[in-house]
C-alpha positions in Angstrom: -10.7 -20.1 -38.9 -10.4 -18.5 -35.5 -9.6 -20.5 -32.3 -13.4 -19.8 -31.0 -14.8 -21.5 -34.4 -12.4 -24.6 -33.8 -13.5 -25.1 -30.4 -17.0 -24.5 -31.7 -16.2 -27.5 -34.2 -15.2 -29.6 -32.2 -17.8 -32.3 -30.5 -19.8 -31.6 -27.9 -19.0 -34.9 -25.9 -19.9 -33.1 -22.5 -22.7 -31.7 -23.3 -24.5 -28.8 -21.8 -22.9 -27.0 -18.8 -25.3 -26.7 -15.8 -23.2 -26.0 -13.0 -19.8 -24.7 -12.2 -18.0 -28.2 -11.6 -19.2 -28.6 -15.2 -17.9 -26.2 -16.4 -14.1 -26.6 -14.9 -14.2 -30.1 -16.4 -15.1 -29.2 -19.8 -12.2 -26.6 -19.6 -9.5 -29.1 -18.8 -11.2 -31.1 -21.5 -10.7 -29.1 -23.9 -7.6 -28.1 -22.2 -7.9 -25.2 -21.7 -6.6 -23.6 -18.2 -8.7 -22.3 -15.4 -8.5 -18.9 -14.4 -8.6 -19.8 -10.6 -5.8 -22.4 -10.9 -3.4 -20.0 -12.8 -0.9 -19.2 -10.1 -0.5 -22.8 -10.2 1.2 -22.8 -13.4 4.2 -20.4 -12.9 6.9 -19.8 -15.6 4.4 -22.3 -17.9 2.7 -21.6 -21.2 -1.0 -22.0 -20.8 -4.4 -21.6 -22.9 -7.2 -19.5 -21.3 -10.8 -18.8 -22.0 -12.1 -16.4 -20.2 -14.6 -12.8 -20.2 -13.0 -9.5 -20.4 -14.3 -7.3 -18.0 -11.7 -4.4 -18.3 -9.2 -2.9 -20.9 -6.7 -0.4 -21.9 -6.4 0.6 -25.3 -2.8 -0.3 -27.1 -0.2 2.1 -25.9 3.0 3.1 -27.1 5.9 1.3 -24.9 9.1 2.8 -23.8 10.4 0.2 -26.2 9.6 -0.2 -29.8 6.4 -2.5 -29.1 2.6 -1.6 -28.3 0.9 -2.8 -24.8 -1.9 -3.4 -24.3 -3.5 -4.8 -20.8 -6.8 -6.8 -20.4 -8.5 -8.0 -17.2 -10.1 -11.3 -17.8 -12.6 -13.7 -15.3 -14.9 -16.7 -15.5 -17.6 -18.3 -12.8 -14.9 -20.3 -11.4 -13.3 -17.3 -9.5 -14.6 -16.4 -5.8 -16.0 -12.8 -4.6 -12.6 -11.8 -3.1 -10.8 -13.3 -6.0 -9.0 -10.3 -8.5 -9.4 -10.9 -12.0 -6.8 -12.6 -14.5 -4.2 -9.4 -15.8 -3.0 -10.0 -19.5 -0.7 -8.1 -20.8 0.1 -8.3 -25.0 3.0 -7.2 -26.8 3.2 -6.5 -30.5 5.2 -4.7 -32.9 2.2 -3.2 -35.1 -1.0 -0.9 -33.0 -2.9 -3.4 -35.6 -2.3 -6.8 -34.4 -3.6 -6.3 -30.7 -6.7 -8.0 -29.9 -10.0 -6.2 -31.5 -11.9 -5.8 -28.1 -14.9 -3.3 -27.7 -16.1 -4.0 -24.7 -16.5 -5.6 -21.5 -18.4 -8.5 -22.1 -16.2 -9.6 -24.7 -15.0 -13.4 -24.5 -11.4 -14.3 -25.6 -9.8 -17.1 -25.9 -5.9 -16.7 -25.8 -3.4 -19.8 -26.7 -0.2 -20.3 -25.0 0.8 -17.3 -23.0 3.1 -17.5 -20.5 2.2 -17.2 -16.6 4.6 -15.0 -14.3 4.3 -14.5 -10.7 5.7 -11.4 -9.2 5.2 -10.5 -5.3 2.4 -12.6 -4.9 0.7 -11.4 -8.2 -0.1 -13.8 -10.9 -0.6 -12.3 -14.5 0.0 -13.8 -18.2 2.2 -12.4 -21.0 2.3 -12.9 -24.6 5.1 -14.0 -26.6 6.1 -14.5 -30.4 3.9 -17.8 -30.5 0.6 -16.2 -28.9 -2.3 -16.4 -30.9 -6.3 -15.4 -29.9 -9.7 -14.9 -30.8 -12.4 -12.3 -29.5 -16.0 -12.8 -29.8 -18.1 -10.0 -29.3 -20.4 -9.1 -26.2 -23.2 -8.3 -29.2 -22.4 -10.9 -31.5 -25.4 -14.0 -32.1 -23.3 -17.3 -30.8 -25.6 -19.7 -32.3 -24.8 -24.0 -32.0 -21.7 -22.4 -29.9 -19.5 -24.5 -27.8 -21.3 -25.3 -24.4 -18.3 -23.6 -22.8 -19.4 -20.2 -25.1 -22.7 -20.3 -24.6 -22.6 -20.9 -20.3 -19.9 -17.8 -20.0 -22.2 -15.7 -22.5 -24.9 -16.7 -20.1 -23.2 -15.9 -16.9 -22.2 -12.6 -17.9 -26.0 -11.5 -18.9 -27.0 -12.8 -15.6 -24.3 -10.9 -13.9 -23.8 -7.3 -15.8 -26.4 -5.7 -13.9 -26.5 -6.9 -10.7 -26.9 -3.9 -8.7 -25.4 -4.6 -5.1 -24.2 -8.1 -5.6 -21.5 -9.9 -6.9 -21.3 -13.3 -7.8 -21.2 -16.3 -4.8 -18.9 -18.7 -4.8 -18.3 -22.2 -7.0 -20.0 -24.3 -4.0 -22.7 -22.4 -3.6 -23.2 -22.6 -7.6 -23.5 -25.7 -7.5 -26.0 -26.2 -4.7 -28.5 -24.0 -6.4 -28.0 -25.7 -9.9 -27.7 -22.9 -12.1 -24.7 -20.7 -13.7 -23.7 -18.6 -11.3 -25.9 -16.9 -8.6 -26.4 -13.3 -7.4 -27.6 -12.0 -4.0 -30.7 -10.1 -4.1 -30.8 -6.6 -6.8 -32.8 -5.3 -4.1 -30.8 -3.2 -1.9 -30.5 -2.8 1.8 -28.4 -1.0 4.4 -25.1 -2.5 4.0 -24.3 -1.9 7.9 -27.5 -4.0 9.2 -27.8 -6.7 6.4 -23.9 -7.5 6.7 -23.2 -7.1 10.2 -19.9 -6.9 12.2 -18.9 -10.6 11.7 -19.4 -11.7 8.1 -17.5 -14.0 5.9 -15.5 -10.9 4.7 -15.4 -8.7 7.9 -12.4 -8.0 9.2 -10.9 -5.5 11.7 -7.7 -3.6 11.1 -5.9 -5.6 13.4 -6.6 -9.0 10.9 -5.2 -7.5 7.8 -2.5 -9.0 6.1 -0.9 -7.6 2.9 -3.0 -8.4 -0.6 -6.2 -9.4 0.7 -9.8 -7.8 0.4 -12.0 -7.1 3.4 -15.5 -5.1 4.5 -14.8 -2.9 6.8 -16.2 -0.2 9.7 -14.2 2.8 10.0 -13.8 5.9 11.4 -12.1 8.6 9.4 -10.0 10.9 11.4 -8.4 13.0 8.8 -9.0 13.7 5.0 -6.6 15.1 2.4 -6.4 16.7 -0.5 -8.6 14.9 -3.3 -6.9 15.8 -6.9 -7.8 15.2 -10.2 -4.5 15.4 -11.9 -2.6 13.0 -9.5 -0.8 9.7 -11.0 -2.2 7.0 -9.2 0.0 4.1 -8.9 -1.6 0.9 -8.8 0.0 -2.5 -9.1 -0.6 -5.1 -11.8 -3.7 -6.6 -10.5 -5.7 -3.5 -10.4 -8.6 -3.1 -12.6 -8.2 0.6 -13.7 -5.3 1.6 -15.1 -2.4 4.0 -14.4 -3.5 7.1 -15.4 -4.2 10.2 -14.3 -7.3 10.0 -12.2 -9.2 11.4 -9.2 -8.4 10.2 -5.7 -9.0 10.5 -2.2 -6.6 10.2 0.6 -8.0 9.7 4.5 -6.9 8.7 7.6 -9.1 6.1 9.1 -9.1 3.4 12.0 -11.1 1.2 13.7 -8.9 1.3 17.0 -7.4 -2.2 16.8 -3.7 -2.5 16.2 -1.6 -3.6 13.1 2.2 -4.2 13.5 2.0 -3.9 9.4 1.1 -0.3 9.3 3.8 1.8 9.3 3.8 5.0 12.4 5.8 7.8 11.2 3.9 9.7 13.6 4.2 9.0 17.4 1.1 9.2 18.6 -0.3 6.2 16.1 0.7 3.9 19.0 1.1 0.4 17.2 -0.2 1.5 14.1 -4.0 2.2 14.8 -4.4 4.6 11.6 -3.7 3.5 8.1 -4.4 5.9 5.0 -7.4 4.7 2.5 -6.9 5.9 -0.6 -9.7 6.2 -2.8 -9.8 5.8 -6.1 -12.5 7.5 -9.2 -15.0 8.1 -5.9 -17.4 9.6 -8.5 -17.9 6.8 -10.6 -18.7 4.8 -6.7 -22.4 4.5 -6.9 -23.9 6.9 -4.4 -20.7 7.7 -3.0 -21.6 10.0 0.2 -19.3 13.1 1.4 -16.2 11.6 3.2 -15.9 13.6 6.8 -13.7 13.6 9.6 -15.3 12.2 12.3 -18.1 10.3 10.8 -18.4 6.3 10.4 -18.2 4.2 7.0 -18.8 0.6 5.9 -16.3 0.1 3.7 -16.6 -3.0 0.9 -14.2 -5.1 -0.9 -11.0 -3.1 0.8 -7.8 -4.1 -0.9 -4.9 -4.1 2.0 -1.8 -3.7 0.4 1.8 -4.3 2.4 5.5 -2.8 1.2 8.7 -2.4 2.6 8.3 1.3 1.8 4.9 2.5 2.8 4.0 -0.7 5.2 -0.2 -1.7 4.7 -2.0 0.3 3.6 -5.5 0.5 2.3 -7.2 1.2 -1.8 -10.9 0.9 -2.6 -11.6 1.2 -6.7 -14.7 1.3 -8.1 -16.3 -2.5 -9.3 -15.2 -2.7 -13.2 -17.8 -5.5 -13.5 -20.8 -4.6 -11.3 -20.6 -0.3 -11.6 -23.5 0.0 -9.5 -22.0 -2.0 -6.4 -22.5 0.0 -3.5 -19.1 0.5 -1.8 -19.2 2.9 0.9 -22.1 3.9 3.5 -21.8 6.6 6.1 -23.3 4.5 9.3 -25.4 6.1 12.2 -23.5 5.7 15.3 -26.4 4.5 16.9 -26.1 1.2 14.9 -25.3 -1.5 16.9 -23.0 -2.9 14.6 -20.4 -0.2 15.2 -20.8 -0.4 19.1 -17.5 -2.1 19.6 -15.5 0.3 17.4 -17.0 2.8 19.6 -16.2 1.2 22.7 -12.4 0.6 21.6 -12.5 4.3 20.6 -14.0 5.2 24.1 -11.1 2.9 25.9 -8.4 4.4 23.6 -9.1 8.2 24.3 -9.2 7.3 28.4 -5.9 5.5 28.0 -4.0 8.7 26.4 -6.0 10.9 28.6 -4.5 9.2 31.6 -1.2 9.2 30.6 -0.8 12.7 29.6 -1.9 13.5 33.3 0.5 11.0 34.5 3.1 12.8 32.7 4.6 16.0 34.7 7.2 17.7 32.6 10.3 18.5 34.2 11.3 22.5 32.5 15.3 22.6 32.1 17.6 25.4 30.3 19.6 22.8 28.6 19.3 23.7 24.4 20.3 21.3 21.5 19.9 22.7 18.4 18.2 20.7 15.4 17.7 17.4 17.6 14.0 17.0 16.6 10.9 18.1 14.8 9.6 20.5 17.1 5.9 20.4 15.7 5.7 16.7 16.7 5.9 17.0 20.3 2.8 17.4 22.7 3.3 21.2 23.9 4.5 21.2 27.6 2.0 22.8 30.4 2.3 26.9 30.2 3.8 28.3 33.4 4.6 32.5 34.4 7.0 33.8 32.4 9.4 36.1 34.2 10.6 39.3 32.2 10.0 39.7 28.3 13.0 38.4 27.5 12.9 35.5 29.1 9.6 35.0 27.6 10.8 35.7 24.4 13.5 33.5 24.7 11.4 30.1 25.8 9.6 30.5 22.6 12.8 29.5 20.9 13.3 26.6 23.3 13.4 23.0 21.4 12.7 19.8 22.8 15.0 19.2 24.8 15.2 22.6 26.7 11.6 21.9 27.3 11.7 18.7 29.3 14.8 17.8 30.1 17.3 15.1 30.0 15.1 11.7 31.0 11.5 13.5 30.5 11.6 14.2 27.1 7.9 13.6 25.8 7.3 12.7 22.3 3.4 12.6 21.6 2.5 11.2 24.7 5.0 8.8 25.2 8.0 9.3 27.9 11.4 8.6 26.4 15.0 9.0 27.3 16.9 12.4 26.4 20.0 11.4 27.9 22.9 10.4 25.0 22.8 6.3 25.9 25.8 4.4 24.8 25.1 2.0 21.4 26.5 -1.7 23.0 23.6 0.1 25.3 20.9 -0.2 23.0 21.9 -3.0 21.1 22.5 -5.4 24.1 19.2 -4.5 25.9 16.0 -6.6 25.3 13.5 -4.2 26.6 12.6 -2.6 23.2 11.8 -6.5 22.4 9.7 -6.9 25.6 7.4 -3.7 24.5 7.8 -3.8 20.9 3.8 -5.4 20.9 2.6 -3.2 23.8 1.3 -0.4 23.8 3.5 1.8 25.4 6.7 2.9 23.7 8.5 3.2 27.0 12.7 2.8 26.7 12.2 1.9 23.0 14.1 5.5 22.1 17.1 6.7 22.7 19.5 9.3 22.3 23.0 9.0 20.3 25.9 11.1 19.9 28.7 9.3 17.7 31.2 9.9 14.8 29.9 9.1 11.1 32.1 6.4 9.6 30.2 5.1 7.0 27.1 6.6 4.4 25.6 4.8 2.0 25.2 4.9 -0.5 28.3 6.7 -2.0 26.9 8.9 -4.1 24.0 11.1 -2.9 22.3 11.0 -6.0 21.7 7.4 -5.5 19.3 8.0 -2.3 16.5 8.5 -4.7 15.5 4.8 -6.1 12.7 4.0 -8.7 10.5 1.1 -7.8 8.4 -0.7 -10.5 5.3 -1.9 -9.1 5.3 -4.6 -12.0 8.7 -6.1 -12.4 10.6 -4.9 -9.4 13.6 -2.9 -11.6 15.2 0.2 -9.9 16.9 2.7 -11.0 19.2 4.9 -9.4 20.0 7.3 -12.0 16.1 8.5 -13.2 16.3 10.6 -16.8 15.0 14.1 -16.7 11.5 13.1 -17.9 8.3 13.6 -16.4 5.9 10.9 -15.0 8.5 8.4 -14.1 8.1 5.1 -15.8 10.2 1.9 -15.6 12.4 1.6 -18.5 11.8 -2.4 -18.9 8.0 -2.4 -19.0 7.3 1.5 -19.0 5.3 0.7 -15.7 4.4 3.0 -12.9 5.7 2.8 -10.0 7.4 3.9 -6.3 10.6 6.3 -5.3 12.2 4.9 -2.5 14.4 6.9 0.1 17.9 4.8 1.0 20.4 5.9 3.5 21.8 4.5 5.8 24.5 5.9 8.5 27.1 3.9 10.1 28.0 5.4 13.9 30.5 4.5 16.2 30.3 6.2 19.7 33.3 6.8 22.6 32.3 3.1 23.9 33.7 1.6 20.7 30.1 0.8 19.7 29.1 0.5 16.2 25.6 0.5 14.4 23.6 1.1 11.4 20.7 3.5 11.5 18.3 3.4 9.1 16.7 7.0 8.1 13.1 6.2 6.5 12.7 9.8 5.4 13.3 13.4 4.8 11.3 14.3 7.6 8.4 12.9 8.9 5.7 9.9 7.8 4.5 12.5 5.0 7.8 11.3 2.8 5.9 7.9 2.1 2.8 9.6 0.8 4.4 13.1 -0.4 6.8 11.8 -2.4 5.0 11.5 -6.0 6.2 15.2 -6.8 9.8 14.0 -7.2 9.2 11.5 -9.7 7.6 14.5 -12.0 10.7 16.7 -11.9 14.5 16.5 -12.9 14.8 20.1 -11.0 12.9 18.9 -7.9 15.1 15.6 -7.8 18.0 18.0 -8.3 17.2 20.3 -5.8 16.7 17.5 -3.6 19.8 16.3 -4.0 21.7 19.4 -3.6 19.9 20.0 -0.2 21.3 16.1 1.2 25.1 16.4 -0.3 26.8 17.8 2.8 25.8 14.7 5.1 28.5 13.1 3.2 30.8 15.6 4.2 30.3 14.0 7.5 32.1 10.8 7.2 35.3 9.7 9.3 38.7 10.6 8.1 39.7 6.8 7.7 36.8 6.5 5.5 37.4 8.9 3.0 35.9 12.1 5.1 36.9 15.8 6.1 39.8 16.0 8.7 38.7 15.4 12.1 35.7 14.0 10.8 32.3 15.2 12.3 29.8 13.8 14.9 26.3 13.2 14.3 23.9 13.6 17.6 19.6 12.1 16.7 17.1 10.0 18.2 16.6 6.4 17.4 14.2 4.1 18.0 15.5 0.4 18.4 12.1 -1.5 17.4 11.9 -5.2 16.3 10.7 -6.0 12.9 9.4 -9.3 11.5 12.0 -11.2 9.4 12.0 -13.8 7.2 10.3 -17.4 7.7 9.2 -15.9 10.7 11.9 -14.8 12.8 12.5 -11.0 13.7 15.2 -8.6 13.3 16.6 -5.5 15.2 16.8 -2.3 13.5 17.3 1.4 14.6 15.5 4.1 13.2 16.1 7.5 12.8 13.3 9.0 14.4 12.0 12.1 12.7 13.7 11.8 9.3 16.9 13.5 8.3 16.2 16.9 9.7 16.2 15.2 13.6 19.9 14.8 12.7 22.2 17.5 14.0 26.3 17.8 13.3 28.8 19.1 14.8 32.5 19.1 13.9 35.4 16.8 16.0 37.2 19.7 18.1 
């Protein structure tokens, strides 16, 4: 007999199941675990019973095993609570779980509970057994336990903008599991700027879910054929699927959100990326310039990308309306307005405060031209000397001590490292909003590059389990060789300089270029030729290193901005770093006469 027919068997000492709190004590009862407590029960082997309310059919794994993933919940879990991933492994296509459809209710014995990055999520094992009983399948004299999640799930399936409340107020209404109203209205007057789940940009931490008014600035490409990488917890799986990319802001700022470009002054724009937008019930166009209420926004924080933001469509309640283009008339969007009004004054003013000081000084390759603000046009003397300002870069433009970098005025001048490392200013305005002193110039010898080897700059990520892998095979759609996961490519280099004053440092380069590595950089994980190229294009920077290290004779110098900025650390405490600002490309050599 199945595990659902035991359980039905057994004696129904508790009864019927009203409420919630009944409910949770007739699963430890019958000791089973609750889905909400799971985390609790790290590196244990539980029991669950619980309602599956997405799937993926059995794949093939890199390994010899099939995979398949299920998403599991019960009336015990909150609104902003993700549901329970499982993940089964079995030998034979044939001995996965026979699920149809969501709505199915399985009860799984002794699988084992891992917590990765703040993710909780079960795995089978050699002693895993279960039992699925069908969405459409009569329960009969079924276990009270059977018969109040079969009952919360009808109550449920087509709620059409709500989602269930939580266990408290459950229980205060006596009955399974309540809904807000199936009648709908306008999300950005019946929810208003300072509900339960509202939150401004500035209040997001990584892994949480928030509703959200925001103002989209910039949209990208949507694509149909893009992988979309999605960690464990998400409810769709990784495959190739439709998405959205846009820039969006609510003009309050995050430390977390990482500012490749200079003129996000502390990290006022995150990208939203959204996923399958046409299965969003009554999804409207996504413009530039327009306002959105935003629900159930999942924030997401990594060392690589910093937070950004995902919005998927509702597995369980498909006709949830997500997003709502808002009038800007509505006084719930007033203060975004007002911060927007204050924000575009402030840059306005110091852009006028700013005077550019024109200089014939020229260093070639010292930054990305296209990211500094364009100096003031002034007469031009003779053709050639007009044709010959064209060519000007940065620093021919505005001088040593004026040079302007979107907005913002900076040193040009080379400043010595014991400089930079000894000051404390970058600390005093790493949380205001001006970027003043924070950086600087450097000329210095290259002693040190790591890694070694070029090849091992490229790094696969798992979003699962965490494995890298510097050397990737020549296969396309990069998967992690332990769990055939999707996941990241990470950029690693680091440069070690040591200037005339004896000064030593580490500088950190983030990217090829500019902030569109972090979201640009799916393409390599498709190709062995792009990775290759790619490769090819970085090798002579390790041609740079110091004679005593291994380098060329004479050894060369590098000459780059940095910016010294102050990161948080562990337990709380932060850490100096130095940045190569702009990428690899701001980095110019130039060999030891």
């Amino acid at each position: 007999m199945g595990l659902i027919s035991d359980l039905n068997n057994e004696s129904h000492s508790s009864g019927s199941i009203e409420t919630a709190a009944d409910y949770n004590n007739s699963l430890l009862r019958a000791m089973l675990q609750p889905i909400n407590s799971v985390s609790s029960k790290a590196n244990e082997f539980i029991s669950v019973l619980g309602l599956i309310v997405a799937f993926e059919k059995p794949t093939k794994s890199q390994g010899s095993d099939y995979m398949m993933r299920l998403r599991l919940m019960d009336p015990l879990l909150s609104p902003t609570d993700h549901p329970l991933a499982l993940t089964v492994f079995r030998a034979q296509v044939g001995d996965m779980p026979d699920v149809r459809r969501p709505g199915d209710i399985i009860y799984f014995e002794t699988a084992k509970v891992t917590v990765f990055r703040n993710r909780t999520q079960c795995m089978s094992n050699s002693r895993s057994r279960w039992d699925v009983l069908h969405a459409d399948t009569e329960i009969g004299n079924a276990h009270p336990l059977i018969t109040y999640l079969r009952r919360w799930w009808k109550d449920n399936e087509h709620a059409l903008g709500g989602r269930p409340v939580g266990m408290g107020d459950a229980q205060s209404l006596g009955m399974p599991m309540a809904c807000t109203s199936p009648s709908y209205s306008k999300p950005a007057t019946s929810h208003g700027g300072s509900g339960k789940y509202f939150r401004n940009m500035s209040g997001l931490q990584g892994q949480a879910f928030a509703d959200m008014y925001l103002e989209v600035v910039e949209v990208g490409e949507s694509s149909d054929s893009m992988p979309v990488m999605q960690g464990i917890d998400d409810i769709f799986p990784s495959v190739q699927a439709e998405r959205i990319q846009c820039r969006v802001t609510d003009y309050t700022a995050n430390p977390l959100i990482n500012t490749p470009d200079p003129s996000d002054v502390n990290g006022r724009f995150a990208w939203l990326t959204i996923f399958e937008p046409k299965s969003i019930n009554k999804f409207p166009k996504i413009e530039p310039g327009n306002l959105y209420w935003f629900r159930n926004v999942r924030a997401e924080y990594s060392d690589t990308h910093g937070l950004s933001l995902k919005l998927s469509p509702n597995a369980m309640f498909p006709k949830t309306i997500l997003v709502v283009c808002v009038d800007p008339a509505d006084p719930q969007v007033l203060p975004l307005l007002a911060r927007k009004a204050q924000y575009v004054n402030d840059m306005r003013q110091e852009k006028e405060n700013a005077e550019p000081v024109q200089c014939s000084r020229h260093v070639e390759k010292a930054v990305d031209n296209s990211r500094l603000i364009e100096p003031e046009e002034e007469a031009q003397e003779g053709g050639g000397e007009e044709e010959e300002s064209s060519q000007v870069d940065a620093y021919s433009m505005y001088g040593e001590g004026q040079l302007r970098l979107a907005g913002e005025p900076v040193f040009a001048e080379v400043t010595s490292i014991a400089e930079i490392l000894e000051s404390d200013k970058a600390t005093a305005a790493a949380n205001k909003k001006k970027i003043d002193y924070c950086v600087y110039r450097v000329k210095a010898l290259v002693m040190q590059v790591h890694p070694p080897n070029p090849r091992d700059t490229l790094v696969f990520v798992c979003d699962m389990c965490g494995h890298t892998q510097e050397h990737m095979p020549a296969v396309p759609g990069m998967k992690c060789s332990e769990c055939s996961e999707a996941g990241v490519l990470e950029f690693r280099l680091l440069l070690k300089l040591k200037d005339e004053g004896d000064g030593e440092c580490v500088v950190v380069c983030q990217g090829i270029g500019d902030g569109e590595w972090a979201r640009e950089s799916d393409w390599l994980l498709a190709d062995q030729a792009d990775r290759d190229a790619f490769i090819e294009g970085i090798a002579p920077l390790w041609k740079a290193v110091h004679p005593a290290h291994g380098g060329r004779p004479g050894g060369m110098v590098a000459e780059t901005l940095v910016a010294s900025v102050v990161v948080p650390g562990p337990n709380g405490s932060v850490a100096r770093s130095l940045l190569a600002a702009g990428g690899m490309k701001s980095i110019s050599f130039s060999e030891v006469l």
